[in-house]
N, C-alpha and C positions, 0 to 999 in steps of 0.2 A: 704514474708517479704523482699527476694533483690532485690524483683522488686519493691516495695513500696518504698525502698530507695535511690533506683536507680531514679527515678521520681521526690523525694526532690531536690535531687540535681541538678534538672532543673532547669530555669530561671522562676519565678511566670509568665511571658508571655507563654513561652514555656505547663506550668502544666494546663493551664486553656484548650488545647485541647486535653489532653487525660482524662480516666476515673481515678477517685482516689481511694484509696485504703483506708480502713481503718486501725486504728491500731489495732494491735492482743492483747487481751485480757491478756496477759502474762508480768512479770515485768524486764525480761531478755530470749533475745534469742545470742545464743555464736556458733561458728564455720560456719555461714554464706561465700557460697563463694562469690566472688565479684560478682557483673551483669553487664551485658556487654549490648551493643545494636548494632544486626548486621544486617545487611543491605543484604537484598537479592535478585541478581539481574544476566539477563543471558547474558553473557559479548561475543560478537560474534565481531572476529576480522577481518582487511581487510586483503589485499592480503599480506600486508608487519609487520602482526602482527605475537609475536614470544610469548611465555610463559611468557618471561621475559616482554614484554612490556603491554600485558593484563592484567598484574597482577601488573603492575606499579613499578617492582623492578627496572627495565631499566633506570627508571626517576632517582633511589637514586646513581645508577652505573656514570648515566651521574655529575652528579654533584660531587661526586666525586673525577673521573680523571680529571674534570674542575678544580676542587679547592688544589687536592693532585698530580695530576699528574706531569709527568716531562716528558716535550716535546724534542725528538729526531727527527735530521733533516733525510726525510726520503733519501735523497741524500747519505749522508756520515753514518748516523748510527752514530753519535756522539750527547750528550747532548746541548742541546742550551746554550748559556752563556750569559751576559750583556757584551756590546759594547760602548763602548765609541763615544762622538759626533764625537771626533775627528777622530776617524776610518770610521764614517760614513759619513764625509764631504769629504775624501780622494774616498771613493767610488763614492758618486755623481758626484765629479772632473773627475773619470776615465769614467763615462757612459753622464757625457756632451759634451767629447772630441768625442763621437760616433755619437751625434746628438742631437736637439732642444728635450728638458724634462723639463717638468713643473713640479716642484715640489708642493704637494700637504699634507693639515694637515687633518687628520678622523677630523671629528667632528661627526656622528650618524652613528651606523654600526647596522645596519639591523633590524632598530626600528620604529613601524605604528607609524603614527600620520602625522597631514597637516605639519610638521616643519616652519612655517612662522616665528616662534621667531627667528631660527638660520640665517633665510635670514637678517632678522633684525638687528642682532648679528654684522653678516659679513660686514654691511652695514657701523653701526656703527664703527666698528675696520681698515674698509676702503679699503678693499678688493673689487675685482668688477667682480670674478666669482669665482660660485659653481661648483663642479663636483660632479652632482646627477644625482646617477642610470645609471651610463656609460655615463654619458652625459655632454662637457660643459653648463652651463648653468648662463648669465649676472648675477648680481645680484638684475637690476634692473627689468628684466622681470620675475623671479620667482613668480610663481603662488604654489596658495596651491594643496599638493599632495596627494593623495588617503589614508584617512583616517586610512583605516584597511587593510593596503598592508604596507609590510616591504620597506625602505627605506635606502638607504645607501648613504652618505652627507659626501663631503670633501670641504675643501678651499682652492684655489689654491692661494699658496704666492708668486711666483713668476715663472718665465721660463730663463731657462740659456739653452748657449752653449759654443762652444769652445770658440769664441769671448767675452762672456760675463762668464768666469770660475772665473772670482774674485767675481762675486757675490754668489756663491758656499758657500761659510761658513756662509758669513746674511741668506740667506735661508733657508738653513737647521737648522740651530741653532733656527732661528723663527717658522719654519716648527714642527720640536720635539716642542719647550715650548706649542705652540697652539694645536699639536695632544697630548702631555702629554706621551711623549716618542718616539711615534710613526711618522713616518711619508713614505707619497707614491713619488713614482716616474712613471711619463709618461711619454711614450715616442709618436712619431707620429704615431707608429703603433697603438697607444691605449691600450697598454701592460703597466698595472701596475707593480712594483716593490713595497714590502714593505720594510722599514729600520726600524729597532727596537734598542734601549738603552739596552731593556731588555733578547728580546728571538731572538738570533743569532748564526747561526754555527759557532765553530770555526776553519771548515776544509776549506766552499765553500764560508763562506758570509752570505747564505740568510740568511730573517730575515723572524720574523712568528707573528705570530695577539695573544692578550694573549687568553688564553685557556676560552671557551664560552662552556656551556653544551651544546648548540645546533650543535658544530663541530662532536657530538658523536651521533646525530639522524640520521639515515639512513631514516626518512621521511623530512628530510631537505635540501634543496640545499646545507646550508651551510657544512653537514657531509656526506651525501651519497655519494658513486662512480659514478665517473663522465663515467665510461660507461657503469654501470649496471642499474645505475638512484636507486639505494639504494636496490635492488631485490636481491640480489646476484647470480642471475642467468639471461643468457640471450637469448632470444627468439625473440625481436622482438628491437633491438637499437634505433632507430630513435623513434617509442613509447615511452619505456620506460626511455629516456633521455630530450625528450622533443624536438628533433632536427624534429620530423614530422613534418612540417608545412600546419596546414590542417584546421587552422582560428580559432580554440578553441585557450583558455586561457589556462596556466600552469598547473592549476589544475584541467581543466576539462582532458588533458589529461594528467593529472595524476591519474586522479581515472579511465580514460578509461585504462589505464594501471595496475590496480589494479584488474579492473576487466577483462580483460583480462587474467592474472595470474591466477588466479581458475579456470580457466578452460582447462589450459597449461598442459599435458600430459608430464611426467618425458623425455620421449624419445625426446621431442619439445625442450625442453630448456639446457643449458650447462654450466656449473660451469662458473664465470665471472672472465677469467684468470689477472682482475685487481687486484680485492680485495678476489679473493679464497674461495668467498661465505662469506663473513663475513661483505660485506653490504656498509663498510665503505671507506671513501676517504686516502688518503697515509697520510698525516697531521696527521687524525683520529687515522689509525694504530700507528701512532709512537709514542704516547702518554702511559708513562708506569706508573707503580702502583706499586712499589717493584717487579720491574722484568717483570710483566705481563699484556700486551694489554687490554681492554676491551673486545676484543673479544675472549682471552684467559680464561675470566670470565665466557661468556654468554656460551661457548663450555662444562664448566662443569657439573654437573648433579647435582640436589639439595643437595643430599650428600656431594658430593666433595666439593662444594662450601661453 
């Protein structure tokens, strides 16, 4: 009978492929438990799968510290604060006196699709270059970009230096409204800076990107340690970072890297004196939860947790 009820409560689409059940000859039945429908299936993971991530807890953890957490800068070990433009215009003054910095507004951080509307965008608002995927690039010559590859798309508003430091405060001021707080700095070396309204130290400066679930995936660029390549353990660096240059694509040698790892002998590989086995990038670490890292989470035992 709670299977039979369990079935009602399908979609009339849904009931017409299983079998039906008649009703029981009886004018009440009482103490029924609920019915449930489980799904049975044998869940074998890769190299960099952990308990928590098989079982999909890892996903609810990451969004989480994305959405409750409170990012400490890992430099000083102090809470980020909001920043004022005017603090952040005196900065870009001190790092234009060093040399030529294009200042730069996010507009798509690390999202597939061909972007050709934002070229459109920028065209129309009268801008004449993108800085896509490390790259300047015109805005007349933008061509559509790899569909289902992540993508990461700024506008550049303008370039100062020391000669040209009065234009320092128009920049920046246009720089934030168009990134929506945020905005970059480059320099010639190709070394971004980010500047934040919102999340900034207030011992050193830096500024930090708002909290994304994906800073908390150790199978992501954007979360993993940048010299374990997200393994927490290492055996083979240039492998498992992606620094091997040996004509594959990122994720083919990331899954030759995965599979690599099962078959890595405990004695072969060595705690990753970055992140101390816990996978993640210093950003990632420093993100707390009343007190405690995510990785202070995944360390405890179902019990405890």
């Amino acid at each position: 009978e709670g299977q039979r009820r369990f079935l009602d409560s399908m979609s009339p689409y849904a009931r017409q492929f299983v079998e039906q059940l008649e009703k029981p000859d009886v004018d009440l039945v009482e103490g029924l438990p609920p019915s449930v429908a489980i799904e049975q299936r044998v869940t074998r993971g890769g190299g960099k799968s952990t308990v928590a991530t098989v079982t999909e807890v890892y996903h609810f953890l990451r969004l989480l510290f994305a959405k409750t957490g409170m990012q400490f800068c890992p430099d000083c070990d102090l809470p980020v604060q909001k920043q004022s433009v005017s603090a952040i215009v005196k900065q870009v003054e001190a790092a234009a006196k060093r040399g030529v910095l294009k200042v730069l507004a996010p507009l798509v951080k690390a999202r597939k699709g061909f972007h050709t509307d934002v070229a459109h965008w920028a065209e129309r608002q009268g801008f004449d270059t993108l800085y896509v995927d490390g790259k300047l690039t015109p805005v007349s010559h933008f061509r559509k970009l790899e569909r289902f590859k992540e993508h990461t798309i700024d506008v550049v508003v303008g370039a100062i230096d020391a000669k040209r430091i009065l234009k320092a405060r128009n920049l920046t001021h246009r720089a934030i409204r168009v990134g929506r707080g945020t905005a970059h700095l480059l320099d010639a070396k190709n070394r971004l800076t980010v500047m934040s309204t919102e999340m900034s130290c207030p011992g050193c400066g830096r500024a930090f990107e708002e909290l994304d679930p994906r800073l908390f995936s150790f199978n992501s660029p954007h979360g993993a340690c940048e010299e374990c390549g997200g393994f927490g353990e290492i055996w083979n660096r240039d492998l498992q970072t992606g620094a091997e240059d040996n004509g594959d694509s990122a994720l083919e040698n990331e899954l030759a890297a995965e599979r690599e790892s099962e078959w890595i002998d405990e004695e072969e590989a060595r705690e990753c004196p970055s992140c101390h086995g816990s996978r993640l990038n210093a950003i990632a670490r420093h993100v707390r939860v009343r007190g405690f890292a995510i990785e202070d989470f995944t360390a405890l035992s179902a019990m405890e947790a």
